[in-house]
PAMI-271963 format. One record per residue (C-alpha): x, y, z; residue in three letters. Coordinates in pm, whole numbers. Layout:
N
x; y; z; residuo
X; Y; Z; ala .
...
# end
This chain:
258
x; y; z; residuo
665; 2120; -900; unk .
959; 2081; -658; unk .
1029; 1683; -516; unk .
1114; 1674; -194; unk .
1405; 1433; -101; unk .
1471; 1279; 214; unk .
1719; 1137; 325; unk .
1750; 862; 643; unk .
2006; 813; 835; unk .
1889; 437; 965; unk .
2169; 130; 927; unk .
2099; -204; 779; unk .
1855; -268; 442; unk .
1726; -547; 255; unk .
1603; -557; -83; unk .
1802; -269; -251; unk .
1589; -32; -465; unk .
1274; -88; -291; unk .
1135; 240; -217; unk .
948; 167; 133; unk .
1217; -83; 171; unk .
1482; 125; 163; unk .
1322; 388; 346; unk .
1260; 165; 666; unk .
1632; 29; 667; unk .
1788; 358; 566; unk .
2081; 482; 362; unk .
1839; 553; 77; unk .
1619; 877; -30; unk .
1223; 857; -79; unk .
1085; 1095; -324; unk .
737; 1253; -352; unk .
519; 1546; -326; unk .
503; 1698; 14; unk .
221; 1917; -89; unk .
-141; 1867; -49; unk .
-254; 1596; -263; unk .
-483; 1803; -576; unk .
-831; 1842; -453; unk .
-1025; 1909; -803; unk .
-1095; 1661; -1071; unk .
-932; 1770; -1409; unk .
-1224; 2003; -1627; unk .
-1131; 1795; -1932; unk .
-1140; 1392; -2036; unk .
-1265; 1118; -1822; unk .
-1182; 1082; -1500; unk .
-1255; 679; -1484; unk .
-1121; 553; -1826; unk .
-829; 378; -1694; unk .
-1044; 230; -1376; unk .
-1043; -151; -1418; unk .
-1413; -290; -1643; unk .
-1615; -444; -1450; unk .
-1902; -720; -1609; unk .
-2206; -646; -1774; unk .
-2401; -850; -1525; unk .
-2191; -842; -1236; unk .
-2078; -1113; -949; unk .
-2051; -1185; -560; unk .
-1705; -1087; -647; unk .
-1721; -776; -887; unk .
-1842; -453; -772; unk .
-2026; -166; -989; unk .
-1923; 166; -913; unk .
-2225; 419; -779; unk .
-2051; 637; -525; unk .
-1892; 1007; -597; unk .
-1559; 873; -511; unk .
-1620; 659; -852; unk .
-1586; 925; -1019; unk .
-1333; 1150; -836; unk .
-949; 1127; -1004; unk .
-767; 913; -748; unk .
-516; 1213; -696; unk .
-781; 1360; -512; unk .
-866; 1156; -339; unk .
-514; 1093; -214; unk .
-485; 1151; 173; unk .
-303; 1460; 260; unk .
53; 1411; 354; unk .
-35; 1680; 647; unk .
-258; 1426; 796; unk .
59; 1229; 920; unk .
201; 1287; 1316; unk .
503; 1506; 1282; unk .
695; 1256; 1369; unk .
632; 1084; 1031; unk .
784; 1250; 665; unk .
508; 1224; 443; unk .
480; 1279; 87; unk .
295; 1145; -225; unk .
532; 964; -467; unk .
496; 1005; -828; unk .
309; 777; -1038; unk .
686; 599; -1140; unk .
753; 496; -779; unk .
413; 339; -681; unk .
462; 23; -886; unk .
824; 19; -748; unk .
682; 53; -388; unk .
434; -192; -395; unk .
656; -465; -391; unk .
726; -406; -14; unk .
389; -339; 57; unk .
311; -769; -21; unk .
656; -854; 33; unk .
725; -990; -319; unk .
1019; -832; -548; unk .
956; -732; -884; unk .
1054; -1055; -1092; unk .
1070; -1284; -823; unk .
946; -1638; -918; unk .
651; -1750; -626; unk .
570; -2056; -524; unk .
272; -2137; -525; unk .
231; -1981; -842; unk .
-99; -1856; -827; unk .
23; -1646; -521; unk .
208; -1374; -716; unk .
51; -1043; -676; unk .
-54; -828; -930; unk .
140; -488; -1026; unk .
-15; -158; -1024; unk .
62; 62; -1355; unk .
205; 389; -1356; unk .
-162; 534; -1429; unk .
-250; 791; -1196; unk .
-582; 699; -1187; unk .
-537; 343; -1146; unk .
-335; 373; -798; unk .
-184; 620; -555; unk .
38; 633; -251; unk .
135; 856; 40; unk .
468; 737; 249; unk .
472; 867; 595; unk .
851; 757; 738; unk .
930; 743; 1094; unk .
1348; 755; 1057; unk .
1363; 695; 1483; unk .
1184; 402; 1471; unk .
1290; 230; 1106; unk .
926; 222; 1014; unk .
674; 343; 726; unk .
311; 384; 705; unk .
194; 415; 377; unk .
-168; 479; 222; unk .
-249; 351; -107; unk .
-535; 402; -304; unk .
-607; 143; -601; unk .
-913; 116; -862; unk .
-1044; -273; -844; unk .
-1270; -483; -1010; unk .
-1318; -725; -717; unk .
-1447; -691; -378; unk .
-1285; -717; -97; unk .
-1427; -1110; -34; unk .
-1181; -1234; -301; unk .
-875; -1026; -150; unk .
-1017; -1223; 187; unk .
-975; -1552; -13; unk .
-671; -1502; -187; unk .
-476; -1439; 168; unk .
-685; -1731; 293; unk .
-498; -1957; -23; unk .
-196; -1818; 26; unk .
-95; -1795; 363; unk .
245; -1915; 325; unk .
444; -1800; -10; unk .
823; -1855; -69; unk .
1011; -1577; -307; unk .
1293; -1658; -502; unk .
1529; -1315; -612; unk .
1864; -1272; -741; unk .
1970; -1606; -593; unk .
1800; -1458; -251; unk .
1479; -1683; -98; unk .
1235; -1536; 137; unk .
957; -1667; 306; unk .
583; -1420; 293; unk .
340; -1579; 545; unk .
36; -1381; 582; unk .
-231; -1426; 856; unk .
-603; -1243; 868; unk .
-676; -1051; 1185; unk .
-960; -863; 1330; unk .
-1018; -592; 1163; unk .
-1154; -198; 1286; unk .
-1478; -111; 1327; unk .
-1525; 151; 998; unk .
-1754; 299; 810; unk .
-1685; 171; 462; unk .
-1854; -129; 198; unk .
-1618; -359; 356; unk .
-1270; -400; 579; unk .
-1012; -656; 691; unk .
-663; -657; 843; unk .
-350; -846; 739; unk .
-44; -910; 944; unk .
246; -1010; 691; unk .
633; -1111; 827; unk .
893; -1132; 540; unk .
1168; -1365; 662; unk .
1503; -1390; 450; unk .
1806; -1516; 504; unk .
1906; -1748; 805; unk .
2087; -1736; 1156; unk .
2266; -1448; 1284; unk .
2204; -1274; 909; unk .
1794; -1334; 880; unk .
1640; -1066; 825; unk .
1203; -970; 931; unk .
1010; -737; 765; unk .
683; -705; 983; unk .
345; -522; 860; unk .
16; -480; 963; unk .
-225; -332; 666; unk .
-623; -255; 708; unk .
-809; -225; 395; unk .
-1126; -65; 346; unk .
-1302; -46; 21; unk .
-1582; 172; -107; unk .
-1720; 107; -470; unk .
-1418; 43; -673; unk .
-1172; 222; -450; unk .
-963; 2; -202; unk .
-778; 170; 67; unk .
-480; 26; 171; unk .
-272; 141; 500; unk .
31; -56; 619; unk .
271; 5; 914; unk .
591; -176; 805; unk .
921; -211; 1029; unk .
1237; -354; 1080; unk .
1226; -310; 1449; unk .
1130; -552; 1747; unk .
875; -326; 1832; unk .
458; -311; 1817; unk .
313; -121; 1509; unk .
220; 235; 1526; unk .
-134; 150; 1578; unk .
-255; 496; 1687; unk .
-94; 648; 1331; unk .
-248; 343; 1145; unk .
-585; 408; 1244; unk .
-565; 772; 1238; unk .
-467; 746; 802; unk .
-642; 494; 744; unk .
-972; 689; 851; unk .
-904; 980; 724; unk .
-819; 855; 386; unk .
-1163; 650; 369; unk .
-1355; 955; 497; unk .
-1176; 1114; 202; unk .
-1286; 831; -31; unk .
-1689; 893; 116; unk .
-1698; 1246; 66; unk .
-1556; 1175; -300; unk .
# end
């Protein structure tokens, strides 16, 4: 299958080799499949082996799968790169890229010591069944919005806590520091188990060189499938709010219907 590349033509970056990163400052390429995400589940082996196991007896904080979209392959489930405005490139990037990607998406670079500790995210693998992503990049406007699609063992409560606990994280990489402060907004009215909204800045540097990452993500979740869509941007700008709440529907409609 052919990868489409594309290429922005946007000045000023942060964070080299960051795929959304990149994509939002420019001067980089972002790589994926522009073609509909697959829309059958593979005929042979199981389709929920690599989905995170939950407990016996389970918790407030664990959930049990029931739902068809528990056992749908996340590939498709993916949203449709078509869904996205034209204004937006979209495509799905390959299994390789997501782990590389979600570094931007909670504003923490791969090997970057955290303080406090106990605020460094977790990495998706490159399992394809364990999490997808769809980039949509707006070149005019130095922005992203991206839709991932992870397998989870928690509910979306102790997501809610963890941002609670770490609303303030400072990054340490490759002699760079950046501050992550993250802040819990209302979140949209939607049809799934559970939702909440984050808005994350990432602030590096200092003075005439500091540099702001800006985000806004909603997150939905139904059984073990959390939907995440983020508008991220460089610019001075408001978010794309119309785009974020058009993808971020659509894919957890997609995630219903299984």
């Amino acid at each position: 299958m052919l990868l489409r590349r594309t290429r922005l033509g946007v000045a000023g970056c942060l964070g080299a080799g960051a795929v959304l990163l990149t994509a939002a400052c420019g001067g980089s390429t972002v790589e994926g499949v522009p073609e509909a995400a697959r829309t059958s589940v593979p005929s042979t082996g199981s389709t929920t082996a690599s989905a995170p196991t939950t407990p016996s007896t389970p918790s407030s904080d664990s959930v049990t799968p029931t739902s068809p979209a528990a056992a749908s392959a996340l590939a498709a489930l993916t949203l449709d790169p078509s869904v996205f405005p034209s204004t937006y490139q979209a495509v799905v990037l390959p299994p390789q890229a997501v782990a590389q990607a979600a570094q931007d998406l909670d504003g923490v670079a791969a090997g970057a010591s955290v303080d406090p500790a106990g605020c460094k995210p977790d990495r998706p693998t490159a399992d394809p069944d364990a999490t997808s992503l769809v980039v949509g990049t707006d070149p005019v406007n130095r922005a992203t919005v991206s839709v991932e699609l992870a397998r989870v063992s928690d509910t979306l409560e102790s997501l809610r806590s963890r941002t609670e606990e770490c609303g303030t994280v400072r990054t340490t990489a490759g002699g760079v520091t950046a501050e992550v402060v993250s802040e819990l907004v209302p979140p949209p009215p939607l049809g799934a188990d559970d939702t909440l909204a984050v808005r994350r800045t990432v602030s590096s540097g200092g003075g005439a060189d500091e540099i702001t990452q800006s985000m806004l993500s909603l997150v939905g979740q139904i059984d073990d499938v959390r939907v995440t869509a983020t508008y991220m941007s460089f610019g001075a700008g408001e978010p794309d709010t119309a785009t974020l709440d058009l993808v971020f529907r659509e894919a957890v409609q997609k995630v219903k219907n299984g």
